[in-house]
N, CA and C of each residue as an Amber inpcrd file, in Angstrom:
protein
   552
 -23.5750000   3.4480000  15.9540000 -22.8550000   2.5950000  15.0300000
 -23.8370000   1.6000000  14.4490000 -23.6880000   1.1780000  13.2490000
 -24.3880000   0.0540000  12.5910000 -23.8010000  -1.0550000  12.6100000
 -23.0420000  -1.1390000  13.0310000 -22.2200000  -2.2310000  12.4580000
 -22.6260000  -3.2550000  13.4170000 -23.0180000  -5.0290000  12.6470000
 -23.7960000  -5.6290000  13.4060000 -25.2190000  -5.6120000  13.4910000
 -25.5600000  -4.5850000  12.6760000 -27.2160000  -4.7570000  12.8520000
 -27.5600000  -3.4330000  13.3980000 -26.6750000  -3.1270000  14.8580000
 -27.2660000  -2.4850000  15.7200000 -26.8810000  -0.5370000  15.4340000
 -27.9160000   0.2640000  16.2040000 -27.8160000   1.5240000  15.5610000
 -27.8020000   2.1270000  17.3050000 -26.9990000   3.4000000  17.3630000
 -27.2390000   4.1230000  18.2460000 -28.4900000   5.4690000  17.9530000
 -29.6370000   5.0630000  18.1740000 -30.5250000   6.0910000  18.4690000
 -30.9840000   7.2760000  18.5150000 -30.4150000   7.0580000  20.0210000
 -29.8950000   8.2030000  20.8680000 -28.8050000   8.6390000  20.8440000
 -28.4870000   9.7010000  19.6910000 -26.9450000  10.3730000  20.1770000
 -26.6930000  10.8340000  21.5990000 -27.1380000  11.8050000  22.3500000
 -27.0900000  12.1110000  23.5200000 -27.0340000  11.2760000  24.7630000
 -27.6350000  10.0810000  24.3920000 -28.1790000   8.6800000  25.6900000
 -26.3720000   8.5900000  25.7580000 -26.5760000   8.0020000  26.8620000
 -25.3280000   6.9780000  27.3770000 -25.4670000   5.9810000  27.2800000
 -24.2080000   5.3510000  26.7020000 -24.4220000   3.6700000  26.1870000
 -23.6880000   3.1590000  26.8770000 -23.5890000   1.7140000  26.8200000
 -23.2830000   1.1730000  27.1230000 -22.0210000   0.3760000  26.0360000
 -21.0680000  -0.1820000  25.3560000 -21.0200000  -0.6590000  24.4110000
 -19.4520000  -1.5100000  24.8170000 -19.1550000  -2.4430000  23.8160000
 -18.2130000  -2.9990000  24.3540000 -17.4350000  -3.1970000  22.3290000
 -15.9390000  -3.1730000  22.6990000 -15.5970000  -3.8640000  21.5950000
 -14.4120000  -4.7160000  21.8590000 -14.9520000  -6.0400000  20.8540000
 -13.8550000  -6.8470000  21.1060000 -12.8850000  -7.6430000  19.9170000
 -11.6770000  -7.0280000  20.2280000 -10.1290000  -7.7060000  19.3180000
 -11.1820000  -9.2480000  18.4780000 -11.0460000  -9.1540000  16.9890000
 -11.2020000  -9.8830000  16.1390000 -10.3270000 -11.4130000  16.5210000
 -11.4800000 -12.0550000  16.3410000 -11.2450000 -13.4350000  17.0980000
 -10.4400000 -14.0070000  18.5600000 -11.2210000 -12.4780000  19.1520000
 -10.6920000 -12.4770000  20.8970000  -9.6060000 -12.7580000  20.9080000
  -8.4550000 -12.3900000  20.1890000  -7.3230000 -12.0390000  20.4480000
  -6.5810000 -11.2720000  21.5760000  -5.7430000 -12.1120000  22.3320000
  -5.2550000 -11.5370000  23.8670000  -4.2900000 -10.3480000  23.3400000
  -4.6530000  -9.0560000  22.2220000  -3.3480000  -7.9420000  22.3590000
  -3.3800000  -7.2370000  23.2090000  -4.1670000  -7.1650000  24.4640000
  -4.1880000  -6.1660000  25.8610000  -3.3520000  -6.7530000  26.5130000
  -2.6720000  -7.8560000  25.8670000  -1.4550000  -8.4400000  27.4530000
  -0.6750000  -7.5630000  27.5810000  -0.4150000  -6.8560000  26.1130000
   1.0190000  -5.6890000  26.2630000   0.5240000  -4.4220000  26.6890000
   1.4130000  -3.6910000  27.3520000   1.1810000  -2.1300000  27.8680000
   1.0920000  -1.5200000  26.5000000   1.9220000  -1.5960000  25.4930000
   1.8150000  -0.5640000  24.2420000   0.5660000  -0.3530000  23.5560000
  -0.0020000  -1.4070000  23.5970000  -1.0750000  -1.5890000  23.3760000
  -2.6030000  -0.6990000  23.9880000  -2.2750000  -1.2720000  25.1420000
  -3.0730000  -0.6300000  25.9520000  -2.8800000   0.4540000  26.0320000
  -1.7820000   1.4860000  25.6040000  -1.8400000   2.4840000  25.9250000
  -1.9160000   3.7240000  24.6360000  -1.8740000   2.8750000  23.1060000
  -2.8410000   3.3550000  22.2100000  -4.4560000   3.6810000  22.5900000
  -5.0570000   2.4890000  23.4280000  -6.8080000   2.6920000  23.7510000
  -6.4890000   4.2140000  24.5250000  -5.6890000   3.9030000  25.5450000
  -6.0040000   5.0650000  26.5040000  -5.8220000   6.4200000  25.9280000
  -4.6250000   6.4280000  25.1110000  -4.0380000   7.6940000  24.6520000
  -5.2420000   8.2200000  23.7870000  -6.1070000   7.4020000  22.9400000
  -7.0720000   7.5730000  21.8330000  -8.6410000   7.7640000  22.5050000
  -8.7770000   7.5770000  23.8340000  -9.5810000   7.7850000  24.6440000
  -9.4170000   8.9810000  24.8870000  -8.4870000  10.0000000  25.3910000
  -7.5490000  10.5760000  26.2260000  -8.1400000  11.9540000  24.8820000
  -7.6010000  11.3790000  23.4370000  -7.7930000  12.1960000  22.5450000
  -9.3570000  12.4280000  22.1540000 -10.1650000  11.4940000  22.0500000
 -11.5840000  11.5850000  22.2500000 -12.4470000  12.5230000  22.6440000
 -12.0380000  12.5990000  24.0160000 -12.5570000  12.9770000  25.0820000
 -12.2350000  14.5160000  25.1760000 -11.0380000  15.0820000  24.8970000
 -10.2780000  16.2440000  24.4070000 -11.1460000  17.2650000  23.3540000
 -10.9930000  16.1250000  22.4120000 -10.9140000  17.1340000  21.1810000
 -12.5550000  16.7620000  19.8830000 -12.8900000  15.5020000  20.5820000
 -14.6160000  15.1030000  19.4690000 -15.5370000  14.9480000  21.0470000
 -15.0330000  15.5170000  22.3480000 -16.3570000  15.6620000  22.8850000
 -17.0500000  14.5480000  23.5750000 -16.0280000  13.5260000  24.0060000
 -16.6010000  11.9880000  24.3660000 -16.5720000  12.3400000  25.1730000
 -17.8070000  11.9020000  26.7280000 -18.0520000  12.0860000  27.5170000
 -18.1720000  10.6430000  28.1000000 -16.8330000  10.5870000  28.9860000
 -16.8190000   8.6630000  29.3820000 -17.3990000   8.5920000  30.7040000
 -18.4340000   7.5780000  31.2380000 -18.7540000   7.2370000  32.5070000
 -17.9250000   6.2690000  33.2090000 -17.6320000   5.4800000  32.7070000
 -17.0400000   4.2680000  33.1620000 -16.3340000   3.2080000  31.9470000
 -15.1840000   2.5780000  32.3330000 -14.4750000   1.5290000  31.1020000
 -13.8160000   0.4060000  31.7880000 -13.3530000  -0.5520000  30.9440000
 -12.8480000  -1.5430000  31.5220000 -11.6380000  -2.0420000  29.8040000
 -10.6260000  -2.0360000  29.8450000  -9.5660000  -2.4640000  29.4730000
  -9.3340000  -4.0960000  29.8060000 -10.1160000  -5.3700000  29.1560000
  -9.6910000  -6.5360000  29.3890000  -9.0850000  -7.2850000  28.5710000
  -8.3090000  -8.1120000  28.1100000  -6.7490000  -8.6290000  27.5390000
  -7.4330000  -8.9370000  26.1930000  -8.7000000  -8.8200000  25.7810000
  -8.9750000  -8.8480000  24.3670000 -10.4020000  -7.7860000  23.4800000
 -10.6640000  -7.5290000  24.8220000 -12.0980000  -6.4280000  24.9270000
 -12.0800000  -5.4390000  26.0690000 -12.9110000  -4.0140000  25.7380000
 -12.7730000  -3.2330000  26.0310000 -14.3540000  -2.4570000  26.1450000
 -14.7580000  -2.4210000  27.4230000 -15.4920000  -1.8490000  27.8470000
 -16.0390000  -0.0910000  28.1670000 -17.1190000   0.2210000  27.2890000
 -16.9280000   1.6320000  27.7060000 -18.6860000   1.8500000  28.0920000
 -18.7360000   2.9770000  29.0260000 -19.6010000   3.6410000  29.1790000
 -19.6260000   4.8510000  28.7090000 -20.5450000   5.2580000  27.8220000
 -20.3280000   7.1020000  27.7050000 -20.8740000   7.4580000  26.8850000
 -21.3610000   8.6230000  26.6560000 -22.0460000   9.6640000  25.5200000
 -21.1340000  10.6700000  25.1260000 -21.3830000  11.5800000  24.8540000
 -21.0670000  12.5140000  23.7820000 -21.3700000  14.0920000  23.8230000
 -20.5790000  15.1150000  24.2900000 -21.3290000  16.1260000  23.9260000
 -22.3040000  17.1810000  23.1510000 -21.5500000  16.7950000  21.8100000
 -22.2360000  17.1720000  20.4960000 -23.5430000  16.3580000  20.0990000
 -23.4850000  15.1800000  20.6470000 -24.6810000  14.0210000  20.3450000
 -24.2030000  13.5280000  19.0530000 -23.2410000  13.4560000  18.7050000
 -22.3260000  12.8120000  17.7360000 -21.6310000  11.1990000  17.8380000
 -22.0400000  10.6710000  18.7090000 -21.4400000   9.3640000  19.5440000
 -20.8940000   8.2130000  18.5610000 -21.6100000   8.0810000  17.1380000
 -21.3970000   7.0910000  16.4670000 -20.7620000   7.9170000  15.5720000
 -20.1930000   9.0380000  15.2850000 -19.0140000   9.4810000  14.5210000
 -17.7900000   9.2800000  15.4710000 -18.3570000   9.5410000  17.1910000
 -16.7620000   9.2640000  17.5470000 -16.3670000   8.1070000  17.7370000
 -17.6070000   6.9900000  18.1620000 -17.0670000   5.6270000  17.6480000
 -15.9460000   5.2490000  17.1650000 -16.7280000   5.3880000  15.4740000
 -16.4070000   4.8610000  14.2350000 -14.7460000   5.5880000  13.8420000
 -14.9620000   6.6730000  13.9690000 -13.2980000   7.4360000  14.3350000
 -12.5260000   6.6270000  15.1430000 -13.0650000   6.3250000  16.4210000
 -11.9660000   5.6950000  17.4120000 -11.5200000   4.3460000  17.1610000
 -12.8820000   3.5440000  16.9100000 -12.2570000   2.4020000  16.0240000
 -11.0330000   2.5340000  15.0490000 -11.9850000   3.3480000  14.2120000
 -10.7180000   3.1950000  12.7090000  -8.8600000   3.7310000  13.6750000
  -9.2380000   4.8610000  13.6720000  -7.6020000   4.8650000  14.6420000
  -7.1890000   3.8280000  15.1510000  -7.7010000   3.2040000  16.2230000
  -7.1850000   2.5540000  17.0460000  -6.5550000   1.4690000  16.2060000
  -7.3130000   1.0230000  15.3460000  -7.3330000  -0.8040000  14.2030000
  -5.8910000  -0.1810000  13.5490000  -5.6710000   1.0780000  13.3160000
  -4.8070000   1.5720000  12.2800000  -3.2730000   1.3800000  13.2910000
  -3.4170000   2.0460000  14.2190000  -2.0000000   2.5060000  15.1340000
  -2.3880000   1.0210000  15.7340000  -2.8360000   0.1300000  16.2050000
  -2.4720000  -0.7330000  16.9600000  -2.0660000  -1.8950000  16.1500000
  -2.2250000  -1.9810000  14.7160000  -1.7240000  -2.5710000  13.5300000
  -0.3850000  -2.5480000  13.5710000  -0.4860000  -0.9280000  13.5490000
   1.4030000  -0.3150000  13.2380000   2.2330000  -0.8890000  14.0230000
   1.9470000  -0.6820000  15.3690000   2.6040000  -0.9730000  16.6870000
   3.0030000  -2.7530000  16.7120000   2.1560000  -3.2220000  16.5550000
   2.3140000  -4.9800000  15.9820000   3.2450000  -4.9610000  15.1850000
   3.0480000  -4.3750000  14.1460000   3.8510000  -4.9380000  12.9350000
   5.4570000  -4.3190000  13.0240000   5.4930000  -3.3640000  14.0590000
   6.6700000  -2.3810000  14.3330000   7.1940000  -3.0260000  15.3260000
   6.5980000  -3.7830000  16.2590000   7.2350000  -4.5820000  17.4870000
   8.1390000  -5.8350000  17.2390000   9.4360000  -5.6060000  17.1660000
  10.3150000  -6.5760000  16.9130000  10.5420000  -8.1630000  18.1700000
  10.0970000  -6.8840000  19.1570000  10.0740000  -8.1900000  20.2450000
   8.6920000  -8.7160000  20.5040000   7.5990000  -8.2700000  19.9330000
   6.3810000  -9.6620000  19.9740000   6.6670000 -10.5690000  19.0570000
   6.6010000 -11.9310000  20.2310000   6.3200000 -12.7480000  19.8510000
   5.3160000 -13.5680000  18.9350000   4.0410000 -13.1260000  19.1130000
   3.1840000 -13.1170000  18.5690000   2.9430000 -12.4760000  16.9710000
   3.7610000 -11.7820000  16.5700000   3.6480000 -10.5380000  15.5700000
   2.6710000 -11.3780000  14.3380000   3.4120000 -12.3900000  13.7290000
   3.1840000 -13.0930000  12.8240000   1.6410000 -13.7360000  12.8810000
   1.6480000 -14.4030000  13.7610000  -0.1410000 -14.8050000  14.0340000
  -0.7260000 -14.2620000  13.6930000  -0.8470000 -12.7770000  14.9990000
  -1.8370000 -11.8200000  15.1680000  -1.8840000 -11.1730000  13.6770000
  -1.1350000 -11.0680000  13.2880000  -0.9760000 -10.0920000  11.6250000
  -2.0140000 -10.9220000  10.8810000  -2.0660000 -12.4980000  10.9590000
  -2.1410000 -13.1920000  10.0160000  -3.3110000 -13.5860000  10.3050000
  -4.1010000 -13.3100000  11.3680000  -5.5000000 -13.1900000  11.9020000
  -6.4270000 -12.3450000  11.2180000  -5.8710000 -11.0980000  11.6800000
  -6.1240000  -9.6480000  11.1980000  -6.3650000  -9.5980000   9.8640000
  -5.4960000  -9.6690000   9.2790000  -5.2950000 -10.2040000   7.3760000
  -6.5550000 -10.7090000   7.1300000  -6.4150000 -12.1190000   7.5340000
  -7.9350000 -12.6240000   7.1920000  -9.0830000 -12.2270000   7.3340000
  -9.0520000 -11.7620000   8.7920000 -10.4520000 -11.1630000   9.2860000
 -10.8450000  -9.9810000   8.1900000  -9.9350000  -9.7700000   8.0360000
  -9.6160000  -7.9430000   7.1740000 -10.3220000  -8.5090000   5.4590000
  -9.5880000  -9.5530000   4.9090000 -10.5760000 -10.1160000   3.7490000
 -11.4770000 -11.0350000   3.8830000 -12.3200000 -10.8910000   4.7860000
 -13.6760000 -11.6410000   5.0000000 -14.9770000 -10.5120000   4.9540000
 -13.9580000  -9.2080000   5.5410000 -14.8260000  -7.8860000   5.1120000
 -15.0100000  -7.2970000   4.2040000 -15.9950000  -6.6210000   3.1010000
 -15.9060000  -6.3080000   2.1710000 -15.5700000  -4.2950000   2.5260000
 -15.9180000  -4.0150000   3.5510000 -15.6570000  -2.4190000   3.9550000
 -13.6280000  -2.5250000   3.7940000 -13.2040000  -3.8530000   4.3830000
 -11.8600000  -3.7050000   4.4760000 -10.9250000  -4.9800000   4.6340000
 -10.3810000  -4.5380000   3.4170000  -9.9060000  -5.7840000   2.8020000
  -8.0480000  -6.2540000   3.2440000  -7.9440000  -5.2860000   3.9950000
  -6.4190000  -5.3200000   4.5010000  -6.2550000  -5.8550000   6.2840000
  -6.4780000  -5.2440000   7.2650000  -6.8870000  -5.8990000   8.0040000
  -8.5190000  -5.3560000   9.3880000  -8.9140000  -6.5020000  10.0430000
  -9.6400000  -6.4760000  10.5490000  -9.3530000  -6.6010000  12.1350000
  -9.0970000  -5.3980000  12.7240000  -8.6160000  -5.5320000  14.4710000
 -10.1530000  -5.6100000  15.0690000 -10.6770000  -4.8290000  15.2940000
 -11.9520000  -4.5880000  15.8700000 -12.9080000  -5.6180000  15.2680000
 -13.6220000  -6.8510000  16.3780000 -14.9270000  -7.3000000  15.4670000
 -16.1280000  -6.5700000  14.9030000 -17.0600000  -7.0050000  14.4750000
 -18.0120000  -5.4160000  13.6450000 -19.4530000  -5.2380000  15.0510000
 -19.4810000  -6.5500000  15.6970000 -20.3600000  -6.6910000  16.5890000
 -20.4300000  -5.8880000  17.6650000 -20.5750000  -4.7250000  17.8330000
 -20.5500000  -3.5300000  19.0340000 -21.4240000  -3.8170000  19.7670000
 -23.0230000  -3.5720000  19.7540000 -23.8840000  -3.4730000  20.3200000
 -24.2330000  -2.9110000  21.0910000 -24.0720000  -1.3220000  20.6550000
 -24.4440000  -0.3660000  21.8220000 -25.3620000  -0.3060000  22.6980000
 -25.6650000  -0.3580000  23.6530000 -26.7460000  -0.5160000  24.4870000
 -27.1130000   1.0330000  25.2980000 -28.3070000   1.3000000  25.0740000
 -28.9980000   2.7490000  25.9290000 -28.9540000   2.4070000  27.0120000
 -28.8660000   3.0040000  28.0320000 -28.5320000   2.8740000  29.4020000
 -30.1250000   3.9870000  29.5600000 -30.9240000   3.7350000  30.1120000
 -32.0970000   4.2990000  30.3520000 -32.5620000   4.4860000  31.6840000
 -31.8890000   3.6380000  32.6910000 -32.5910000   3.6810000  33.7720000
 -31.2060000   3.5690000  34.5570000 -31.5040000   4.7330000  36.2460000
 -30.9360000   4.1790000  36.8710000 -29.8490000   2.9460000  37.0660000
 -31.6460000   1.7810000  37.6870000 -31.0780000   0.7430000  37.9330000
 -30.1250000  -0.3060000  36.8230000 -30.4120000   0.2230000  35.6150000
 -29.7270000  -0.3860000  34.4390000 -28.1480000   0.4110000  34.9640000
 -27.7590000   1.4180000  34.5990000 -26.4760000   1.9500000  34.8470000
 -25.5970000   1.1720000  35.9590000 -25.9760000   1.2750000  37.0420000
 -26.2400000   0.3180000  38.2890000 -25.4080000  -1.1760000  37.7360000
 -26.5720000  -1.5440000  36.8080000 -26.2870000  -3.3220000  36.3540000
 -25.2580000  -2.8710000  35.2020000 -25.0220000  -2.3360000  34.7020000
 -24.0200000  -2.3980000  33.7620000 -22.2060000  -1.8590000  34.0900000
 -22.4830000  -1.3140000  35.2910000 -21.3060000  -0.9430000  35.8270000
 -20.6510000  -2.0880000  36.3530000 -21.7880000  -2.6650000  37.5220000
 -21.1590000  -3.7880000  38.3420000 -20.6660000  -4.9910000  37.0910000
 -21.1490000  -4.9470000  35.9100000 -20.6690000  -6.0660000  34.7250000
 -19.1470000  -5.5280000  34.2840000 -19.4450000  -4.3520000  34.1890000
 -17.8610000  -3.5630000  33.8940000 -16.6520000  -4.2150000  35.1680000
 -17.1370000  -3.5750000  35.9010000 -16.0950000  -3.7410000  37.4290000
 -15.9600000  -5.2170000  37.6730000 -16.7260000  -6.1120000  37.1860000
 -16.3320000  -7.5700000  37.9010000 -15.7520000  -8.2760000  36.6520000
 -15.9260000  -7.7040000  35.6990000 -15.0420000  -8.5070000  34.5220000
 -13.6060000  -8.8610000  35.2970000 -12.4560000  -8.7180000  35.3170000
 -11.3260000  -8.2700000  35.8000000 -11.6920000  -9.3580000  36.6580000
 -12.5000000  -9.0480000  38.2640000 -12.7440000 -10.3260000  38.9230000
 -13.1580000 -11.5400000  38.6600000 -14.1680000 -11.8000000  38.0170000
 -14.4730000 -12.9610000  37.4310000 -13.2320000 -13.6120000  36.5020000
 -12.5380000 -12.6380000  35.8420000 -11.2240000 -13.7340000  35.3850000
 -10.3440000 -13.7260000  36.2590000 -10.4100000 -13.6830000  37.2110000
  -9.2230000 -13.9030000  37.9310000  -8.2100000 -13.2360000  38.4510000
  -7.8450000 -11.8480000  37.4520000  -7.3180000 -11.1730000  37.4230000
  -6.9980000 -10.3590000  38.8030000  -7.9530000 -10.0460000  39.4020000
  -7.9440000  -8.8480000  40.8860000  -8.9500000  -9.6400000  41.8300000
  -9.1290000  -9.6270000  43.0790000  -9.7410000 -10.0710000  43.9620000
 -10.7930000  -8.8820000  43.9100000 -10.3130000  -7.8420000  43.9960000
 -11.7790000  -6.7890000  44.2260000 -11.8510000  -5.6590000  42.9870000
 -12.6470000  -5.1700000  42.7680000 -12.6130000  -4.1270000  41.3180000
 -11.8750000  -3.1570000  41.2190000 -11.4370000  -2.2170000  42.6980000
 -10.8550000  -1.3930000  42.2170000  -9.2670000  -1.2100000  42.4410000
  -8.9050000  -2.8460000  42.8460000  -7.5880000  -3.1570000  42.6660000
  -7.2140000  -3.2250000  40.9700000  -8.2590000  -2.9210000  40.0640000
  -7.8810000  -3.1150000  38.8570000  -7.2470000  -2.2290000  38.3600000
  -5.8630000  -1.7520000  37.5080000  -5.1550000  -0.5400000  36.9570000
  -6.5060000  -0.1100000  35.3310000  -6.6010000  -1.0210000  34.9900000
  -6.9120000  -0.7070000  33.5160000  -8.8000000  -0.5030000  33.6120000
  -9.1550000   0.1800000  34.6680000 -10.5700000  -0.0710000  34.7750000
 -10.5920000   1.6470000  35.7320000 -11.8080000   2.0640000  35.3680000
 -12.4950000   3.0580000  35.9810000 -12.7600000   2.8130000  37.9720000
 -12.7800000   1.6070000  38.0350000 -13.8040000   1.0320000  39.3090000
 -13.0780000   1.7500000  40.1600000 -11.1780000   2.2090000  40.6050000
 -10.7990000   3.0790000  41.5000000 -11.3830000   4.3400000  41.4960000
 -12.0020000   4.8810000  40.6740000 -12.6550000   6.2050000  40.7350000
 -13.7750000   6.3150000  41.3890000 -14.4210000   5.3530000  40.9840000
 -15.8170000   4.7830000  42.2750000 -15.9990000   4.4040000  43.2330000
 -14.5720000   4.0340000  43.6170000 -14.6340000   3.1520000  45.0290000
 -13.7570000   3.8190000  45.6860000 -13.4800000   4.6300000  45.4870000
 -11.8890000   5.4730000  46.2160000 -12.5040000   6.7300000  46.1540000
 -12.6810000   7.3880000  47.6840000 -12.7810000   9.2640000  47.7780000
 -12.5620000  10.0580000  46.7970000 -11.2710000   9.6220000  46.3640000
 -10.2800000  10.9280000  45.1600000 -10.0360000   9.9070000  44.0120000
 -10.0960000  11.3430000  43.1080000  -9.7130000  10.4580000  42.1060000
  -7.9250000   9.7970000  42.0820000  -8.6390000   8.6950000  41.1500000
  -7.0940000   7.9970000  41.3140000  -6.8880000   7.1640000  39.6490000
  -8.0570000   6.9770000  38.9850000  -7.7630000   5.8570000  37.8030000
  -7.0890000   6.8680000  36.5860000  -6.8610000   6.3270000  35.7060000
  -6.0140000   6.3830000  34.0770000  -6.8530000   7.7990000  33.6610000
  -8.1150000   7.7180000  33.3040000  -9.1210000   8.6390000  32.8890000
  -9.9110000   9.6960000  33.5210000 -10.1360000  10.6770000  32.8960000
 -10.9460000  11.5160000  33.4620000 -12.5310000  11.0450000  32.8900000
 -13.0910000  11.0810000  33.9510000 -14.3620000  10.5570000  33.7300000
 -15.7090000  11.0890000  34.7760000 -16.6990000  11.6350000  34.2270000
 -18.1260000  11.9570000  34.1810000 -18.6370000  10.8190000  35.0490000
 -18.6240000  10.8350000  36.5790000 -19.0810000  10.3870000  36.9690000
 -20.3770000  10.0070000  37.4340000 -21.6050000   9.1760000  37.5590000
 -22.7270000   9.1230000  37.3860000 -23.4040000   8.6350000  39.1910000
């Protein structure tokens, strides 16, 4: 992805990358929500070949580890973004019982005409920053950043008490988390 400056490279490498809700907006408080990422993960991974290591689902950002089979990584990105900004728009603007509807819309809106790519709205900030995962001990350090997010806010005492995170797959014999995932 370019966006931000930054470029993925290495199609094939495993990145590291994170994206986060335009002006850290808390829309992961709701399940519907969250379960556009997963479902669009779910489809990813299916059908363009995403190959996930590890993720983290936190109440305004979203953590992923993973490459790509095709070595295509920043087409499935940029796909998953655009979906996601699109259906998690809908779902807002379709939700009679958020509270929030009006804000968040009216966030988005703006963010959305501050961009010149897109002038309607802006869910996703443009700042990705994919990161190559090159070493071992890097994978290592970027996991334990994944898995303690969740702890460090407060959220879970240990990582793989977390529902919306990979870390039960790592820390538990069998699998048990949301995703199927390429374990490293």
């Amino acid at each position: 992805m370019s966006d931000g400056g930054y470029k993925i490279r290495n199609q094939a490498a495993i990145h590291f990358i994170t994206f986060a809700v335009s002006e850290w907006v808390d829309v992961f408080t709701r399940i519907e929500y969250r379960d556009i990422v997963l479902d669009s993960i779910r489809f990813c991974q299916k059908e363009k070949g995403m190959l996930l290591n590890a993720w983290c689902i936190m109440s305004n950002h979203l953590h992923l580890m993973l490459s790509a089979k095709n070595n295509d990584l920043s087409d499935i990105l940029r796909d998953f973004k655009k979906f996601t900004s699109k259906e998690i728009i809908k779902a807002i603007e379709n939700n009679s019982k958020e509270s929030r509807r009006e804000w968040m819309l009216k966030i988005f809106k703006e963010e959305g005409e501050k961009n010149s790519r897109n002038t309607i709205h802006q869910f996703w900030r443009q700042d990705n920053h994919p990161i190559e995962l090159y070493s071992p001990a890097f994978i290592v350090q970027k996991l334990n950043y994944i898995y303690n997010n969740p702890v460090e806010a407060g959220i879970v005492d240990k990582p793989e008490e977390y529902l919306y995170s990979s870390a039960r797959d790592y820390f538990h014999a069998k699998k048990c988390g949301l995703l199927d995932l390429v374990l490293i």
